[in-house]
C-alpha positions in Angstrom: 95.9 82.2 146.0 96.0 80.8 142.7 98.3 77.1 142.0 101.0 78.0 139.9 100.7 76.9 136.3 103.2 74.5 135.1 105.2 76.2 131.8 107.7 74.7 129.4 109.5 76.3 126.9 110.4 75.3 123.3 112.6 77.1 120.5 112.3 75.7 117.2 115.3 77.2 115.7 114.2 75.7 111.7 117.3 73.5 111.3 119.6 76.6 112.8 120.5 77.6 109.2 117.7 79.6 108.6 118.2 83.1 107.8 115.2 84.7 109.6 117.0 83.3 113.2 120.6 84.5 112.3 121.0 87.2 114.9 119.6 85.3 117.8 121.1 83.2 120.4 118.3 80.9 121.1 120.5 79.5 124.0 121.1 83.1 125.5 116.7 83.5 125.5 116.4 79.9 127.0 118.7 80.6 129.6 117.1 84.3 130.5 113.9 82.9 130.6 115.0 79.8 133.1 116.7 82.1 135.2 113.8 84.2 135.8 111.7 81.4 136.6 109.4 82.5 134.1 109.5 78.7 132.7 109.3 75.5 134.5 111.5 74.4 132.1 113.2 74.9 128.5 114.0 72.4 125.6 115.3 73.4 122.0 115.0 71.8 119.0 116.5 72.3 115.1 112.8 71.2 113.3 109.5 70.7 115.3 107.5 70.6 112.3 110.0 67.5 110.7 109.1 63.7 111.6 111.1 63.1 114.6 109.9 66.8 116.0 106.1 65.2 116.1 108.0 62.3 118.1 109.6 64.8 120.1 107.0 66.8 121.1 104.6 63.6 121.5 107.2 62.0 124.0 107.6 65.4 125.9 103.8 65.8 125.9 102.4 62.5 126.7 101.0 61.8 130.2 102.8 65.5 131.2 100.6 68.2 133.1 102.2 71.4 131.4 99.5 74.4 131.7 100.9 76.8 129.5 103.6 75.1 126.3 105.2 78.1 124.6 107.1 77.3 121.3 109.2 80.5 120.2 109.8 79.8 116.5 107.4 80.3 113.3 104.1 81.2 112.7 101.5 80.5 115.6 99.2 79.8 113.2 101.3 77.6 110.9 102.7 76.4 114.6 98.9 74.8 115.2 98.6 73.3 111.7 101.9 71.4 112.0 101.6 70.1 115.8 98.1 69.4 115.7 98.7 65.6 115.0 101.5 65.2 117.5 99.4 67.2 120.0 96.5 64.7 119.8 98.8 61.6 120.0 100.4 62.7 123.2 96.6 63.3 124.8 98.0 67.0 124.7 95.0 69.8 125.2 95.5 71.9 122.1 94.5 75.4 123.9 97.4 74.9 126.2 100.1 76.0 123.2 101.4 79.8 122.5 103.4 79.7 119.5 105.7 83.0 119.6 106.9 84.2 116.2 110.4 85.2 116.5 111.5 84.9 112.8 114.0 87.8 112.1 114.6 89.5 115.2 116.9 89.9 117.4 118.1 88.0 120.7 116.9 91.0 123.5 113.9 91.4 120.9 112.8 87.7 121.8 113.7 87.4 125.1 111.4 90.8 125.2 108.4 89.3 123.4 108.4 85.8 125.3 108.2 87.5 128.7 105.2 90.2 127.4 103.1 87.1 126.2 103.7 85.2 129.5 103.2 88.7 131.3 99.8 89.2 129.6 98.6 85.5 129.8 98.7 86.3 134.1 97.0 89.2 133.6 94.1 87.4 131.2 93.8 85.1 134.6 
């Protein structure tokens, strides 16, 4: 039987003012997600793409074993661009992050799309 990989959770909400996350309770999707035990564990924060969000992700990262980070918030590919440097500095392996667009949905919409991705990542295996 396969170990179980290690997964964290992050929701960028962009500051929390944006418009594209106004009908979501990101704390009502973290807290779905936990209780399934679909995540190790969750962590939210208003702007990982700002200064202290590379600092953020670089102390969470560094010298951590996650398998599988999943960061529900913008663009993947903008997601890769922006953490790339923070990834590095923490020794993090950059193939081990799913960014999950969730910009202008709804909360059951992204507690929906989080748990197909980490449903079809087990299935890749």
């Amino acid at each position: 039987m396969a170990e179980k990989k290690k997964r964290g959770l992050l929701f960028c909400v962009c500051l929390g003012t944006c418009p594209s996350f106004k009908d979501i309770n990101e704390y009502e999707v973290l807290n779905a997600l936990r209780k399934e035990k679909l995540v190790d564990w969750v962590g939210l924060h208003p702007q990982l793409c700002s200064t202290d969000g590379d600092e953020y992700l670089k102390t969470l990262l560094k010298g951590n074993d996650v398998d599988e980070l999943y960061v529900a918030g913008c663009d993947p590919v903008m997601q890769k661009k922006m953490f790339r440097d923070a990834f590095d500095a923490a020794g993090f392996d950059r193939n081990k992050h799913i960014g999950i667009e969730v910009r202008n949905m709804k909360t059951d919409e992204v507690i929906d799309l989080i748990k197909k991705v980490i449903q079809e990542r087990d299935k890749s295996v």
